[in-house]
C-alpha positions in Angstrom: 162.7 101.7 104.1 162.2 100.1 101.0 159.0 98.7 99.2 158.6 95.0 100.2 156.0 94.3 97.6 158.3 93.8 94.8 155.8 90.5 93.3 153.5 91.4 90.2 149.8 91.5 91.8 146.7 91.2 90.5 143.0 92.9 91.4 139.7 91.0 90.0 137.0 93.8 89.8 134.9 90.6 90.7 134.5 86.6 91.7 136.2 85.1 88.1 136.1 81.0 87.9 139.3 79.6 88.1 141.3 76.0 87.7 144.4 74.9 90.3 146.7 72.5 89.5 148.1 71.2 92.6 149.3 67.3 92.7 148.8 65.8 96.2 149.6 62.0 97.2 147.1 60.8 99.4 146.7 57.6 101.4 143.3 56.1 100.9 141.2 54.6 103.9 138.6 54.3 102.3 137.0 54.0 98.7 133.4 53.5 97.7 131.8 54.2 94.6 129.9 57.5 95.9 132.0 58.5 98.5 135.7 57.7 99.9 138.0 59.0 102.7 141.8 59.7 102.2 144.8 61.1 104.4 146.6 63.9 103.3 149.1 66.4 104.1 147.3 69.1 102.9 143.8 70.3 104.1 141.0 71.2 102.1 138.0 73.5 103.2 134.2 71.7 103.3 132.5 72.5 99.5 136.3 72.1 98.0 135.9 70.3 94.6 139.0 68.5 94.1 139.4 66.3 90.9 140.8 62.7 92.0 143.3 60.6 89.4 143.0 56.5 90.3 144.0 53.5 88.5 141.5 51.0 88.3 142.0 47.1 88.5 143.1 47.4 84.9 145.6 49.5 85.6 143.7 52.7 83.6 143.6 56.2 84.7 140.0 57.4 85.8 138.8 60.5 87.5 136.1 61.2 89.3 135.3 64.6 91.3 135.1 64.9 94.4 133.4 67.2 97.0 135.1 67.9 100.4 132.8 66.6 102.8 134.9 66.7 106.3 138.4 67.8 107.0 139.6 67.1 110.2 143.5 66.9 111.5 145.1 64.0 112.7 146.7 64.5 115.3 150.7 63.9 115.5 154.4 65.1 113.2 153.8 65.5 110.7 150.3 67.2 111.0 148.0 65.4 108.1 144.3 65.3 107.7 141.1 62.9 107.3 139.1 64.1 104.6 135.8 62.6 103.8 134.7 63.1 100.1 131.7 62.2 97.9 132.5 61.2 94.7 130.8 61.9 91.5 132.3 60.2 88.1 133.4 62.9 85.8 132.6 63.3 82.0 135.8 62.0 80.3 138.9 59.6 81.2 142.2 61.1 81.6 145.9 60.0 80.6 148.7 60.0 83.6 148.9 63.6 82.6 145.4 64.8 83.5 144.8 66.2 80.2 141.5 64.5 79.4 140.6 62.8 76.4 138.5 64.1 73.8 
């Protein structure tokens, strides 16, 4: 029988920081200026900090980070979720790209 594990792996010797880029529509319910709750197709654990792209009235990009509150599935097909967040304005704007600005 041949070795299944063909993929490169990795072992960390220990817990290392590290950055995800993921890009998930989501369907706003709600938005407030601390704290907002969005649909998704994705879940997301409590303690997840996510960092949420918006355009404001002006039509500019902000971003503000957001902490994973509640997660909870909707029920239906697709399966999405109601995720609660609290919402902290982060230290520089962005461009469409999410590269900040310096």
């Amino acid at each position: 029988m041949s070795d299944r594990r063909l993929h490169p792996r990795s072992v960390f010797l220990a817990p290392a920081s590290a950055q995800l880029r993921i890009t998930v529509d989501a369907e706003i319910e709600q938005w407030h200026d601390t704290s907002a709750v969005v649909i998704s197709s994705s879940a997301c654990a409590c303690g997840d900090e996510l960092l949420v792209h918006s355009l404001d009235e002006g039509r500019e990009v902000t971003f503000c980070i957001a902490t994973v509150l509640l997660c909870e599935p909707i029920v239906g097909h697709p399966t999405r979720y109601r995720i609660n967040l609290s919402l902290k304005p982060a230290r520089a704007p962005a461009h469409l790209d999410g590269v900040p600005v310096a």
